[in-house]
ZABA-836396 format. One record per residue: x, y, z of N, C-alpha, C in turn; residue in three letters; residue number from 1. Coordinates in pm, whole numbers, always signed. Last residue first. Layout:
REM ZABA-836396
{pt {X,Y,Z},{X,Y,Z},{X,Y,Z},"ALA",NUM}
...
//
This chain:
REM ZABA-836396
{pt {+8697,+10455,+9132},{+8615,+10530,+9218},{+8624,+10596,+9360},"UNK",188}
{pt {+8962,+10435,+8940},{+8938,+10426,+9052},{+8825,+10522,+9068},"UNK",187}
{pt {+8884,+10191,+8653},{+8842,+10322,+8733},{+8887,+10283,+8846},"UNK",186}
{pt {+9132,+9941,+8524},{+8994,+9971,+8575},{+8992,+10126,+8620},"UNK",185}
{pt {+9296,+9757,+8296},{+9315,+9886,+8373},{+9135,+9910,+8421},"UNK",184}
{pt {+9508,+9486,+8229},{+9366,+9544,+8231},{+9364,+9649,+8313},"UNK",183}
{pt {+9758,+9320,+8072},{+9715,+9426,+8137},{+9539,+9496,+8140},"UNK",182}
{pt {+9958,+9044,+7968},{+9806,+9109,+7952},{+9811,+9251,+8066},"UNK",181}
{pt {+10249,+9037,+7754},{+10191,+9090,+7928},{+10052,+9118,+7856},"UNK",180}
{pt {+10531,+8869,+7722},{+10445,+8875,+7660},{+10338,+8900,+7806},"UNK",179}
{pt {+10833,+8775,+7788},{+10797,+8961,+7795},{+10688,+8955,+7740},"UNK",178}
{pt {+10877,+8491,+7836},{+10886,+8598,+7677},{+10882,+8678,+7648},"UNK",177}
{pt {+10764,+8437,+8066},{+10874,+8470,+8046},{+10944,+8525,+7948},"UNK",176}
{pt {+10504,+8696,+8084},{+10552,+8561,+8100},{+10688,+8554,+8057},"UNK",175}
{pt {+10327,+8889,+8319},{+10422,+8928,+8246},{+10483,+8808,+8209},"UNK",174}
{pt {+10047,+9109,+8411},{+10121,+8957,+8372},{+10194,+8973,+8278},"UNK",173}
{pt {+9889,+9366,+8594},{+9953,+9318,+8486},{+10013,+9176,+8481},"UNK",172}
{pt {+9648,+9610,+8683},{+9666,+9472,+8733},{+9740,+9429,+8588},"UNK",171}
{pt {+9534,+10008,+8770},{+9614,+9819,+8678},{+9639,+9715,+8716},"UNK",170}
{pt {+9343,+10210,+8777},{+9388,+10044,+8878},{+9442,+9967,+8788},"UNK",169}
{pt {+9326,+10544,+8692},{+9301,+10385,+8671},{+9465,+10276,+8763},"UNK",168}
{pt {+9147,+10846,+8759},{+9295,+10739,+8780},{+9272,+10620,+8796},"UNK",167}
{pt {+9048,+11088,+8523},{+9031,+10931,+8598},{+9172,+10905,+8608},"UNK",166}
{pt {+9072,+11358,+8427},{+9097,+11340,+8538},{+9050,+11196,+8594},"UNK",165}
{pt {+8928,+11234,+8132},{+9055,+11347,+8200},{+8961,+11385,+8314},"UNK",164}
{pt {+8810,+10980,+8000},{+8920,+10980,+8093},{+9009,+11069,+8159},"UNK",163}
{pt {+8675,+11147,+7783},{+8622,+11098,+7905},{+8760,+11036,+8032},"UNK",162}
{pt {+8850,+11180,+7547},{+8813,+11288,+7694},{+8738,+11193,+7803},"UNK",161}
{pt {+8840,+10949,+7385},{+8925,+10899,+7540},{+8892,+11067,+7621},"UNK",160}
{pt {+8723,+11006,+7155},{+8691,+10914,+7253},{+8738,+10915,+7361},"UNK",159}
{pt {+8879,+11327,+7109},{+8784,+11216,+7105},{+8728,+11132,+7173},"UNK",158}
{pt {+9166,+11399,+7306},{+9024,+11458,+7215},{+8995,+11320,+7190},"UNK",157}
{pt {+9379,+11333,+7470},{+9409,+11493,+7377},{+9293,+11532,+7283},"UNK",156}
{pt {+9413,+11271,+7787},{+9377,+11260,+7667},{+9426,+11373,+7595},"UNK",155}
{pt {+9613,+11215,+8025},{+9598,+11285,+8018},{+9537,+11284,+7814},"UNK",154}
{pt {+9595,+10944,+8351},{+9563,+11000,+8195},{+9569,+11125,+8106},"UNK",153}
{pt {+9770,+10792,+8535},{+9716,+10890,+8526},{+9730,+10908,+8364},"UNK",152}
{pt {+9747,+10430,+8678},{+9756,+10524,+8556},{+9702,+10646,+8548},"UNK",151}
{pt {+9890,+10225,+8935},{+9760,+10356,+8941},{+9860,+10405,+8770},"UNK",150}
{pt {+9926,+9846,+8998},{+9945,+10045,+9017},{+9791,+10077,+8953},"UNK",149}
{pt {+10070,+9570,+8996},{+9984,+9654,+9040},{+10034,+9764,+9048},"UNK",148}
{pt {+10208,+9270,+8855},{+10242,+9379,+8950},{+10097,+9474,+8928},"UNK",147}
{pt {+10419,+8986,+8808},{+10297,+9048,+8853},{+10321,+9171,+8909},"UNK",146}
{pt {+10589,+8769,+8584},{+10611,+8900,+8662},{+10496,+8973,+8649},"UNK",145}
{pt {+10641,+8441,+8631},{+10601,+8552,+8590},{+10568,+8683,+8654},"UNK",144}
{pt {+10778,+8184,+8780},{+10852,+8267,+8694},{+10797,+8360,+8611},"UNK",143}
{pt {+10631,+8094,+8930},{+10579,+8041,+8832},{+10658,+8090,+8703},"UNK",142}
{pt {+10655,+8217,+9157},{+10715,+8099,+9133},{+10711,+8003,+9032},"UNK",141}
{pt {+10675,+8597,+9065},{+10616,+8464,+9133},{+10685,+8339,+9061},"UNK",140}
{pt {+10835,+8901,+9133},{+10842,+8778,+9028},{+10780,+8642,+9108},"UNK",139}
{pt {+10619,+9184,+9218},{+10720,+9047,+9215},{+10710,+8942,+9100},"UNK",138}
{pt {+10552,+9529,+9199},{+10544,+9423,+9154},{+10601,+9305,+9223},"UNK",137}
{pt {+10414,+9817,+9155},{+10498,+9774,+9261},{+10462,+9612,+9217},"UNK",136}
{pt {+10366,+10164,+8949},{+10319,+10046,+9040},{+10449,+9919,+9126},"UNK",135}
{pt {+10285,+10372,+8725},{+10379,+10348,+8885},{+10305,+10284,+8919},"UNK",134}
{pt {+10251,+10566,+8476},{+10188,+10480,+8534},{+10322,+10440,+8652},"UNK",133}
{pt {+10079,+10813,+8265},{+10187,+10780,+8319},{+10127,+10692,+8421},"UNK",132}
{pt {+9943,+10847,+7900},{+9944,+10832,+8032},{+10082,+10827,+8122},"UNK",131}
{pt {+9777,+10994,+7662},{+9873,+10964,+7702},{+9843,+10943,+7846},"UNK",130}
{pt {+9570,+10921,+7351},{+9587,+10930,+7528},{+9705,+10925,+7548},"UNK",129}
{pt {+9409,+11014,+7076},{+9520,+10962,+7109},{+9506,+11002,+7291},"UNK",128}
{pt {+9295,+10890,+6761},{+9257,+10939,+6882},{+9394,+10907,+6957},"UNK",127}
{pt {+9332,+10793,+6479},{+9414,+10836,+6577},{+9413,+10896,+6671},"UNK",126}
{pt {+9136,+10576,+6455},{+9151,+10713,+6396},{+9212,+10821,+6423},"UNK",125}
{pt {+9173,+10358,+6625},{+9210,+10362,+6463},{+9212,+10494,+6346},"UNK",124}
{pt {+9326,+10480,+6906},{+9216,+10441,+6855},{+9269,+10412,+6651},"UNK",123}
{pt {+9664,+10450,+7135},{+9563,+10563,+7016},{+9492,+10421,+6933},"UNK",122}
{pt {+9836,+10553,+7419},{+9702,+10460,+7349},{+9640,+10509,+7272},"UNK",121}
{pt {+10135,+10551,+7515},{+10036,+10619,+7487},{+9917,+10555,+7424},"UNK",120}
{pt {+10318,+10626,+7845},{+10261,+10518,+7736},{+10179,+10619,+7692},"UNK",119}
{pt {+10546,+10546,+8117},{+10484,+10665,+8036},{+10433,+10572,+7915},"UNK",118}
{pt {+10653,+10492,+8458},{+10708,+10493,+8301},{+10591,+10559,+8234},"UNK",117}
{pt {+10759,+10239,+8690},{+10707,+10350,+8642},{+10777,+10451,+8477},"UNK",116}
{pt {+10763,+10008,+8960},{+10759,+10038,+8829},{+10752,+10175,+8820},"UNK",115}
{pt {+10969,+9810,+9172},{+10898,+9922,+9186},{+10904,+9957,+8998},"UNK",114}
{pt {+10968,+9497,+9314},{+11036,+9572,+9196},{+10913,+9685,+9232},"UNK",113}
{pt {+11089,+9220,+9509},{+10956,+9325,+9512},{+11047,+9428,+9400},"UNK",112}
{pt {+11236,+9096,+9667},{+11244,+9015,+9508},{+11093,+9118,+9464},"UNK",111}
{pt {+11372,+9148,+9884},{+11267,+9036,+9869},{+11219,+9020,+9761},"UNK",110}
{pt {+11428,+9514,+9804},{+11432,+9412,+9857},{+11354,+9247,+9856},"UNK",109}
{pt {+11383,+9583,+9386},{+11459,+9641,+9556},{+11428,+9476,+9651},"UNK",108}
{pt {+11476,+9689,+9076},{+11445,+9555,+9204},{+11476,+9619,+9313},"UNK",107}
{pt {+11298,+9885,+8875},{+11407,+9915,+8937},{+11337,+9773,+9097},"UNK",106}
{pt {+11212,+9929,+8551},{+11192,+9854,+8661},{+11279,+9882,+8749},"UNK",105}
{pt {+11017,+10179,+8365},{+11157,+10153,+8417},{+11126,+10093,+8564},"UNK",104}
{pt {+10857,+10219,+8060},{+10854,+10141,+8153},{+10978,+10170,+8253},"UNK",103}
{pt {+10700,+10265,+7786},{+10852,+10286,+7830},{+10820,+10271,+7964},"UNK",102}
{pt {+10433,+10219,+7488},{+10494,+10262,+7633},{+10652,+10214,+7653},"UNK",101}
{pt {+10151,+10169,+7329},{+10324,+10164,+7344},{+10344,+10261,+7465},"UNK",100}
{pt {+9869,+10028,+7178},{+9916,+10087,+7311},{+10062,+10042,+7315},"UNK",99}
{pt {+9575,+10063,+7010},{+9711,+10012,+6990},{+9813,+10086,+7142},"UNK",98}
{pt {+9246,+9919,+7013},{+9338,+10069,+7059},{+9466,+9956,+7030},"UNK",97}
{pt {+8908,+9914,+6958},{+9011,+9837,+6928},{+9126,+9981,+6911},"UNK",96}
{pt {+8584,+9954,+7162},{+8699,+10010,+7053},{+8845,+9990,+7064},"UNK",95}
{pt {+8478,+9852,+7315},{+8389,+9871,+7216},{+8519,+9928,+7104},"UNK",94}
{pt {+8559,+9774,+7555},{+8537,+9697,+7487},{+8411,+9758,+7394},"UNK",93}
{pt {+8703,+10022,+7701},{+8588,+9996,+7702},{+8496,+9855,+7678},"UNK",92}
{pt {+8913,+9937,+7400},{+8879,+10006,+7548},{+8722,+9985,+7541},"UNK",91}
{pt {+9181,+9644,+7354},{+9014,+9689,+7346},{+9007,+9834,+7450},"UNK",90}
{pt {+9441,+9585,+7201},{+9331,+9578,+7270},{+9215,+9640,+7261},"UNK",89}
{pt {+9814,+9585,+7153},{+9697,+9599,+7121},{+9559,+9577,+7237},"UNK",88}
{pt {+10172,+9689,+7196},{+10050,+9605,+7178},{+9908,+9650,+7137},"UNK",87}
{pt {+10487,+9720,+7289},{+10372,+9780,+7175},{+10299,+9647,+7206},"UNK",86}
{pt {+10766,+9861,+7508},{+10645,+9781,+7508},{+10571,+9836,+7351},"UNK",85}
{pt {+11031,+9862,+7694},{+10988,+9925,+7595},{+10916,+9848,+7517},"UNK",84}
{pt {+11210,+9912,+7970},{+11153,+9829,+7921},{+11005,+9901,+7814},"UNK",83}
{pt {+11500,+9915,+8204},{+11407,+9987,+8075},{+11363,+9920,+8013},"UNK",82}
{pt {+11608,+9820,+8519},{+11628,+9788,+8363},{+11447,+9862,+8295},"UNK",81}
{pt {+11852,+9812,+8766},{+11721,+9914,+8697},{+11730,+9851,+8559},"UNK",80}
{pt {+12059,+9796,+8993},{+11971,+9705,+8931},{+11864,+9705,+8852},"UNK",79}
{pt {+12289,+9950,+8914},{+12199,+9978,+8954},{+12131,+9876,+8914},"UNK",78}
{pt {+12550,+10012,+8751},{+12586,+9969,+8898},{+12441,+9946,+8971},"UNK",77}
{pt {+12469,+10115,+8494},{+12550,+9948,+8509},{+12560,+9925,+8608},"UNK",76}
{pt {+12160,+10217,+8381},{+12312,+10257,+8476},{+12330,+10098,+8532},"UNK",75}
{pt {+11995,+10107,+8220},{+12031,+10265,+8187},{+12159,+10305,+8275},"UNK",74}
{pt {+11959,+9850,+8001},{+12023,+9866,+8145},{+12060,+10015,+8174},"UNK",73}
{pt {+11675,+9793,+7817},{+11869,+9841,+7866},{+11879,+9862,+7973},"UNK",72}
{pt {+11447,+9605,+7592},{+11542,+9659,+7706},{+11663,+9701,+7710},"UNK",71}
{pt {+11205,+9637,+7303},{+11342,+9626,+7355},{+11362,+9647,+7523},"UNK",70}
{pt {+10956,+9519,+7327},{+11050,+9536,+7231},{+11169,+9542,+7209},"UNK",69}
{pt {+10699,+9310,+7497},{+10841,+9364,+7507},{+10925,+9395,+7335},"UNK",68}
{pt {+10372,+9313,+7426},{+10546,+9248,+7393},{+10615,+9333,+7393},"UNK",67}
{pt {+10052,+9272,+7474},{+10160,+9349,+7443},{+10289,+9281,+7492},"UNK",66}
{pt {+9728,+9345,+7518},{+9785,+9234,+7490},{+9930,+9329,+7428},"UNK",65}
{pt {+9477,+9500,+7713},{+9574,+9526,+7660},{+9690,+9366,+7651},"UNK",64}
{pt {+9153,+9660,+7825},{+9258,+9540,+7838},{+9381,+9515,+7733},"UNK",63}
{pt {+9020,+9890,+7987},{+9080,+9906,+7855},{+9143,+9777,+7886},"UNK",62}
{pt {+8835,+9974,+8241},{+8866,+10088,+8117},{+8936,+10032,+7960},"UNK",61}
{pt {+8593,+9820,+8378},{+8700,+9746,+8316},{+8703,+9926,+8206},"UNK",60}
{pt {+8444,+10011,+8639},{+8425,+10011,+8524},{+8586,+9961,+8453},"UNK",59}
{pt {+8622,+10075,+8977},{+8490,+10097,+8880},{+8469,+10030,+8736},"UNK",58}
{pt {+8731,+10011,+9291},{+8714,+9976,+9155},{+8633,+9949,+9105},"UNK",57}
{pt {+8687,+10249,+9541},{+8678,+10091,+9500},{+8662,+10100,+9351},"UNK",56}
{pt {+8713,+10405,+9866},{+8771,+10384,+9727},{+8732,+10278,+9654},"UNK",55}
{pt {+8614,+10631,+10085},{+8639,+10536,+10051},{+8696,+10527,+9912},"UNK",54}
{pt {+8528,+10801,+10397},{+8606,+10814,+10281},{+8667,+10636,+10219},"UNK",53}
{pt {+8308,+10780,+10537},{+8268,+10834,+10412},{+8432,+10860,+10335},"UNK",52}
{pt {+8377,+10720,+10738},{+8327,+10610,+10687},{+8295,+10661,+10567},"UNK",51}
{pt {+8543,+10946,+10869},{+8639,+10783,+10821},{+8522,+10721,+10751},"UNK",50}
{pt {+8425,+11217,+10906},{+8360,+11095,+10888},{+8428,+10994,+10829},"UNK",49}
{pt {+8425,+11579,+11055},{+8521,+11456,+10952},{+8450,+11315,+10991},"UNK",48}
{pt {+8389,+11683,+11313},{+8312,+11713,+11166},{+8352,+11601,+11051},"UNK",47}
{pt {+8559,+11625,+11494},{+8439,+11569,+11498},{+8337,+11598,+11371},"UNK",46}
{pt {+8890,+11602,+11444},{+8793,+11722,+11381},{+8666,+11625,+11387},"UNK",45}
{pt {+9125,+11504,+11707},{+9001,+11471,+11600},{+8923,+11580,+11518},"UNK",44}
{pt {+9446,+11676,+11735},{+9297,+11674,+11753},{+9178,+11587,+11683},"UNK",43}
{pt {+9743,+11568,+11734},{+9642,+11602,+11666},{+9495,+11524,+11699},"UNK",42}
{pt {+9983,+11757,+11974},{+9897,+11610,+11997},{+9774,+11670,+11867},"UNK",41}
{pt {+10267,+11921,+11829},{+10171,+11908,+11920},{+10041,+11778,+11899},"UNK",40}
{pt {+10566,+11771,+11744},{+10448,+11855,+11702},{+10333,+11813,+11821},"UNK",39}
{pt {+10822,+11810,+12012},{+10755,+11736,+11894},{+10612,+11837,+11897},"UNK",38}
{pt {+11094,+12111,+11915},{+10977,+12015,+11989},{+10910,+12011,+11918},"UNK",37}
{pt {+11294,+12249,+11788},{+11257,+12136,+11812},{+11198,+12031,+11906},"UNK",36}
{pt {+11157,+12525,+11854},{+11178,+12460,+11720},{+11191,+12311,+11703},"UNK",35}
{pt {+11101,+12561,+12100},{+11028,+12529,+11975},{+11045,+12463,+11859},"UNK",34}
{pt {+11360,+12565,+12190},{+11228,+12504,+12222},{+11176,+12443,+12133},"UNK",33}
{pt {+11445,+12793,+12033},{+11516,+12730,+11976},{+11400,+12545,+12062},"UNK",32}
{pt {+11269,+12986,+12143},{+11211,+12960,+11998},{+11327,+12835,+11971},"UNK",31}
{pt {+11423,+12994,+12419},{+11277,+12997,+12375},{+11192,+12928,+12229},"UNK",30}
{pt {+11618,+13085,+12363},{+11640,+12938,+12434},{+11444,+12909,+12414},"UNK",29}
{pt {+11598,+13356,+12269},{+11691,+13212,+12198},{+11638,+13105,+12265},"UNK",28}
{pt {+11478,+13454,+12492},{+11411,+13444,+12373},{+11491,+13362,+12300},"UNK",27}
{pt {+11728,+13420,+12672},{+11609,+13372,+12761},{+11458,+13344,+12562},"UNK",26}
{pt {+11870,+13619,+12557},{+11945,+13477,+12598},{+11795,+13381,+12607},"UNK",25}
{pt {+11744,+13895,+12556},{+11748,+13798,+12436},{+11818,+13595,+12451},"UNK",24}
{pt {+11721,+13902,+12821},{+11604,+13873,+12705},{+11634,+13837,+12594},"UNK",23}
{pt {+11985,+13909,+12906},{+11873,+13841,+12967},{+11763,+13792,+12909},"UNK",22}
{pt {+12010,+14149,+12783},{+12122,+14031,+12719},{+12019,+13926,+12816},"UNK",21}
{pt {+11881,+14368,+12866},{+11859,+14334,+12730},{+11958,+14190,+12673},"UNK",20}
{pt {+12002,+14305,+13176},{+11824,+14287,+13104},{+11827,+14265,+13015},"UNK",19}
{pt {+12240,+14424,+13103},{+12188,+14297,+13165},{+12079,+14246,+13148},"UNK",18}
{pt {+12211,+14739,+13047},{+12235,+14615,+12937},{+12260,+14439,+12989},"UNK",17}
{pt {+12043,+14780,+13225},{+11989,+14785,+13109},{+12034,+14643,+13016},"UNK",16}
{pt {+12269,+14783,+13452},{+12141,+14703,+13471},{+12096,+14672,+13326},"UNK",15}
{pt {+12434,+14945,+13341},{+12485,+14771,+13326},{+12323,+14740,+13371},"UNK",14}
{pt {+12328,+15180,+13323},{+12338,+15138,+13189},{+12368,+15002,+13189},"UNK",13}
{pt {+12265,+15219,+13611},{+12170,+15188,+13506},{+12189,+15144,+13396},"UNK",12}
{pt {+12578,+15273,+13644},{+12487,+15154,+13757},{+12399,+15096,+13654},"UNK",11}
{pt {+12669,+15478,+13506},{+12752,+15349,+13492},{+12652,+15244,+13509},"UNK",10}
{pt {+12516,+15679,+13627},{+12483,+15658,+13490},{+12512,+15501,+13495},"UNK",9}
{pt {+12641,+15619,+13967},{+12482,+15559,+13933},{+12436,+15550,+13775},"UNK",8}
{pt {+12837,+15734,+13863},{+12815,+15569,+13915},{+12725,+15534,+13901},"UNK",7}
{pt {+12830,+15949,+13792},{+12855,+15867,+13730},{+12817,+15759,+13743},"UNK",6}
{pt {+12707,+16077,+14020},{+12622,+16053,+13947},{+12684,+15962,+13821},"UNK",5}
{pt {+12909,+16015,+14200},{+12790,+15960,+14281},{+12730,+15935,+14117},"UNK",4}
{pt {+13118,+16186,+14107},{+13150,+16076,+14091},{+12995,+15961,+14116},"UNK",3}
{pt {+13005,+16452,+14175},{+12985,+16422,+14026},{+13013,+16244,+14060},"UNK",2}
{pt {+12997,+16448,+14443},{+12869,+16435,+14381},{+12881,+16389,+14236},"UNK",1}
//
């Protein structure tokens, strides 16, 4: 009898611990599933309206006449060159602004350059803006360098509060002398 009841302790404890290695084998293979499976199919939200989301350029913010000052090459194995700007212009066209900035071009494929860099624009009374800007450019056949982006603003008082939180549309020209118009618009 004693041996009967061993056997049978012995019996239950391998069942148990068969089960508990069953479940956890069976819960691994489970979440590991999951884990990499593709994300599930996204739903339309019939509440949401594609026609109400839009964008379009508002109000000329500021046009800008300006010359290269200096460049460098910040890393010799990289096709990246720094580019360090002062000029002048209008905002709004009611008030005559001086505008410097730092720039960094970096060429990538098909002759397409990616920009981005930092500037600041101050009024005659030293109102002052700072911005940061990124945009995406080429050199056209005309041998001048065009490019497009977005300026985020961050003023510090006067005239230019009105620009905190606008993100402006640039459109730039660049001739072979490093001599660049730039006009910046609202994005609406």
């Amino acid at each position: 009898m004693k041996l009967s009841n061993t056997f049978d302790r012995t019996s239950n404890s391998t069942i148990i611990i068969t089960v508990l290695l069953t479940a956890v084998i069976i819960y691994t293979a489970i979440s590991h599933q999951l884990l990499f499976a593709p994300p599930p199919v996204m739903m339309v939200d019939p509440t949401l309206h594609p026609e109400n989301v839009t964008a379009s350029i508002g109000n000329l913010i500021m046009v800008s006449f300006s010359s290269g000052t200096g460049m460098r090459m910040p890393e010799p194995d990289k096709p990246t060159m720094e580019v360090s700007y002062v000029g002048g212009g209008n905002y709004r066209a009611t008030t005559n602004i001086s505008d410097f900035g730092t720039v960094m071009i970096e060429s990538g494929a098909n002759g397409s350059s990616t920009i981005h860099g930092q500037g600041m624009i101050m009024d005659s009374k030293g109102e002052v803006v700072t911005y940061r800007i990124q945009g995406v450019g080429n050199m056209g056949a005309d041998g001048y360098f065009r490019n497009h982006g977005m300026i985020f603003f961050n003023p510090s008082s006067g005239v230019f509060n009105e620009l905190s939180g606008t993100v402006g549309i640039f459109a730039n020209e660049v001739n072979q002398k490093g001599n660049a118009v730039t006009k910046v618009w609202e994005l609406q």
